[in-house]
N, C-alpha and C positions, 0 to 999 in steps of 0.2 A: 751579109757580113763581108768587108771586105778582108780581104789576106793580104798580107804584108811582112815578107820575111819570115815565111811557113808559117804565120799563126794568124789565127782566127782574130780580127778586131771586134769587140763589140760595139754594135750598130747605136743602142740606147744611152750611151755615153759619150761626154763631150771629147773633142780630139786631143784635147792636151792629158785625158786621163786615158784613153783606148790607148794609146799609142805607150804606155807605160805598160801594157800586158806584153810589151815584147823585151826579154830579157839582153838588157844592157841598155836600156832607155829607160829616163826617171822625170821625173817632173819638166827640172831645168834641161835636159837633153831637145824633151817632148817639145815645149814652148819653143827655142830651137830652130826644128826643121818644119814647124808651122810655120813661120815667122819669115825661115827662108823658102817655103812652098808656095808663098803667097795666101797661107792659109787664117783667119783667124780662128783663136785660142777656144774660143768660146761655142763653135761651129762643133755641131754632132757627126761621129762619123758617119751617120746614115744620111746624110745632107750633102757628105762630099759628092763631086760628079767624078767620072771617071777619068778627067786630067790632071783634077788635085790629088786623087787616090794616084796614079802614077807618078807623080811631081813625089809624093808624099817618099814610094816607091823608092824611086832615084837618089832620093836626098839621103836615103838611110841608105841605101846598098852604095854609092859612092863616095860618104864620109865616113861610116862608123862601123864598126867589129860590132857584130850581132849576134846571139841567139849559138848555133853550132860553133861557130868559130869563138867565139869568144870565151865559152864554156873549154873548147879545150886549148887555149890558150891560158887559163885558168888553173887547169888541170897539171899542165905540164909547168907552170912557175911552181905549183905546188908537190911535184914531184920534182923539179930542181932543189927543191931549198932541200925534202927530204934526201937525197943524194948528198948533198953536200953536208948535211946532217947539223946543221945549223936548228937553233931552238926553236925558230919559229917551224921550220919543216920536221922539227920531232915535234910538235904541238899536234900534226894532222894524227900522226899514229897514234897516239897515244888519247885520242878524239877532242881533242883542243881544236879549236877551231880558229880560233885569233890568239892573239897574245893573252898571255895571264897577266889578269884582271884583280883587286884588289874587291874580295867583294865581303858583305858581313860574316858569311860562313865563316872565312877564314879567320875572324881578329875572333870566333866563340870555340875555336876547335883547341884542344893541348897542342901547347909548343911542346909536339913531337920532333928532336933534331933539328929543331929551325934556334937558328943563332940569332936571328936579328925579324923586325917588322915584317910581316907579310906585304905591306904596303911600300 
């Protein structure tokens, strides 16, 4: 297995999809720094040699926020917004997670207090 920004790649999967196990790389990211590794898409990572596995390395630790940092990067927008106490940063406390959402619950529940569409 190779390692790549503290996490485990798996070896039986092709590179455009191992390289999505590391948090803040996704499909389009992934394709990417293949692409700019000299790597192709469709190559397993148990196939890379050890200059594409560090090519691979490089590209990700000198272009993109990964994995630690990124997560608390994350973190601390999400503790700004609650600070400043803006709705989307009372969403986290209150265990919202993104914006309210219009979803069926809402249009079968009593308009309790609600003046207008839920939508």
């Amino acid at each position: 297995m190779a390692r790549i920004a503290g996490v485990d790649i798996p070896d039986k999967k092709r590179g455009e999809i191992a390289l999505t196990y590391i948090f803040g790389i996704g499909r389009s990211r992934a394709k990417k720094i293949l692409t700019d590794a000299g790597i192709s898409v469709d190559k397993k990572a148990s196939e890379w040699s050890d200059d594409e596995a560090s090519a691979v390395r490089n590209a990700i630790s000198n272009e993109y926020k990964v994995e630690g940092a990124l997560r608390s990067e994350v973190q601390l927008s999400i503790k700004r917004l609650m600070d400043i106490g803006c709705y989307r940063g009372t969403g986290s406390h209150y265990g919202r997670t993104r914006q309210r959402r219009c979803s069926w619950q809402l249009l079968f529940r009593p308009a309790v207090g609600r003046l207008s569409s839920p939508c």
